[in-house]
C-alpha positions as CSV (number, residue, x, y, z in Angstrom):
1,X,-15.9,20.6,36.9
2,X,-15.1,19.2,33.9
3,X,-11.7,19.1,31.8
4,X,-11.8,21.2,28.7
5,X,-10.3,19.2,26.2
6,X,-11.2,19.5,22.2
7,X,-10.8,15.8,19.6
8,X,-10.4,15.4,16.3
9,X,-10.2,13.2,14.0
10,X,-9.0,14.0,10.1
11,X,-7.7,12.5,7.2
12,X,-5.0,14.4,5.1
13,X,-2.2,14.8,3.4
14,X,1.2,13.4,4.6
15,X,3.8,16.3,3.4
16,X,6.8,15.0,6.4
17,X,7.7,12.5,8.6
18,X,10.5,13.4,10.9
19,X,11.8,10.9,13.8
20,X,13.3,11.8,16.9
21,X,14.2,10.3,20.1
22,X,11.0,10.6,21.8
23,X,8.6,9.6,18.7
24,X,7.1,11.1,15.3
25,X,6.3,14.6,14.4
26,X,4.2,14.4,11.0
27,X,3.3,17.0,9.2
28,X,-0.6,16.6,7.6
29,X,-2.4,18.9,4.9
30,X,-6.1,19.1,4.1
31,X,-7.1,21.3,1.3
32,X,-9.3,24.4,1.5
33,X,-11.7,24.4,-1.5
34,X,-14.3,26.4,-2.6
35,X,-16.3,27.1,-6.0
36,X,-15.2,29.9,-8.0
37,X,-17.0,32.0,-10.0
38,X,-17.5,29.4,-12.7
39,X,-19.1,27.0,-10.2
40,X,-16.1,25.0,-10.6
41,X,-14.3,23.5,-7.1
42,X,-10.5,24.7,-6.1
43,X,-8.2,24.8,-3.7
44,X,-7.8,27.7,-2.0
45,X,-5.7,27.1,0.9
46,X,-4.4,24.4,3.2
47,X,-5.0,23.7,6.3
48,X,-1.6,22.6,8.4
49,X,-1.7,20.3,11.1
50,X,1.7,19.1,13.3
51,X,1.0,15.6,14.8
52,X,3.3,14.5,17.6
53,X,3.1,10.7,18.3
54,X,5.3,8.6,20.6
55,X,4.8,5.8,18.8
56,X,7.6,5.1,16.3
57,X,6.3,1.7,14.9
58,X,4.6,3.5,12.1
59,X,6.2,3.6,9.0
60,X,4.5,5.8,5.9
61,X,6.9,5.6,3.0
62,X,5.1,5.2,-0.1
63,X,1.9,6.3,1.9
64,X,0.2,9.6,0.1
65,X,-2.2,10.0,3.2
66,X,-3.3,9.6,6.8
67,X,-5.7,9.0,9.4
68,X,-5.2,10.8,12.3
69,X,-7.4,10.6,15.8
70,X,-6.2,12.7,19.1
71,X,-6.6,15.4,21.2
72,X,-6.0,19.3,19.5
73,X,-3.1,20.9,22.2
74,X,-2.6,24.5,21.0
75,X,-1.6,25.9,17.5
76,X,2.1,27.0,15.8
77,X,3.3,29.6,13.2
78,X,5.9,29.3,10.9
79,X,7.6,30.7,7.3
80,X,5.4,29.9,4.6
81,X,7.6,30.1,0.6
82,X,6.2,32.9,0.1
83,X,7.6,34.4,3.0
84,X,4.0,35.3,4.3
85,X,3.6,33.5,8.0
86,X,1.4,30.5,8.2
87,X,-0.5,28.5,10.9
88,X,-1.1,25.0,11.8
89,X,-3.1,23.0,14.0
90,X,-0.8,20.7,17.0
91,X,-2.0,17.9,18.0
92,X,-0.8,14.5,19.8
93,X,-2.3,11.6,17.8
94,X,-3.8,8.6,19.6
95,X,-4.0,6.6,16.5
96,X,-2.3,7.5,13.1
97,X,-3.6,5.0,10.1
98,X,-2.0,5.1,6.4
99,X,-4.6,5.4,3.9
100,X,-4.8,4.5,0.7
101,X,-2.8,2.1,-1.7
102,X,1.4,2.2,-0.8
103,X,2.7,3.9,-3.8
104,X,6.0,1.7,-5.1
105,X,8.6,3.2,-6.8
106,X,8.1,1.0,-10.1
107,X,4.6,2.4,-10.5
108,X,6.2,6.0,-10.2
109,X,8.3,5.1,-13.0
110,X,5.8,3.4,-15.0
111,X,3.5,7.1,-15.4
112,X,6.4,9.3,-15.2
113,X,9.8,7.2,-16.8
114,X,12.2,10.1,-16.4
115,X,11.5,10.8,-12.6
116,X,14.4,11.0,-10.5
117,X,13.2,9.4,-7.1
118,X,15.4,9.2,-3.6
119,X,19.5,9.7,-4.0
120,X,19.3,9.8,-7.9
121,X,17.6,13.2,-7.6
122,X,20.5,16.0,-5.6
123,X,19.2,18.4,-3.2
124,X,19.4,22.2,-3.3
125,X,20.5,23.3,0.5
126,X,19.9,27.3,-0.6
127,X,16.8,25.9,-1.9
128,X,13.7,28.5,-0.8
129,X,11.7,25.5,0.7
């Protein structure tokens, strides 16, 4: 008999990287999109995935995306902002790739001169998000 087992390999948006003792959690995004009514394309949704990886010799700063490639383990729920519930995907990545062009600070501030980018900008802890 065989092992059920279910792969998959996507490329999405890197929202959080958190690090803890045994590896990486990273939190990935893809857009839902669909045409609307004026046969125009827009995002409708997201769709959440929670990648677990023991490898910790990644490093994404200035990375917008990733390249994910593992085995799908189950989904989660959690608080959306709205307070509605939400779902996403888990999965333990094989292989995680940055995509894309590293985004440097100095081109940040080049498009936008008055962002506030790292410690410069404080935090809200009662923040709803």
């Amino acid at each position: 008999m065989e092992k059920n087992v279910a792969y998959i390999e996507l490329t999405g948006w890197l929202n959080e990287v958190k690090e803890f003792h045994w590896g990486l959690g990273i939190k990935v995004a893809i857009d839902v999109r669909k045409k609307n009514h004026q046969d125009e394309w827009e995002t409708v949704d997201k769709t959440i995935y929670d990648v677990t990886t023991e490898d910790k010799s990644r490093h994404f700063e200035g990375f917008k995306q990733v390249k994910i490639k593992g085995q799908v383990y189950g989904t989660a729920t959690f608080p959306k902002r709205d307070g509605s519930t939400g779902s996403a995907v888990k999965v333990r990545a094989d292989v995680i790739t940055p995509v894309g062009e590293k985004v440097q600070e100095a081109a940040i501030m080049e498009q936008w001169p008055t962002a506030k980018i790292g410690d410069a900008m404080p935090t809200d802890a009662n923040a709803a998000f």
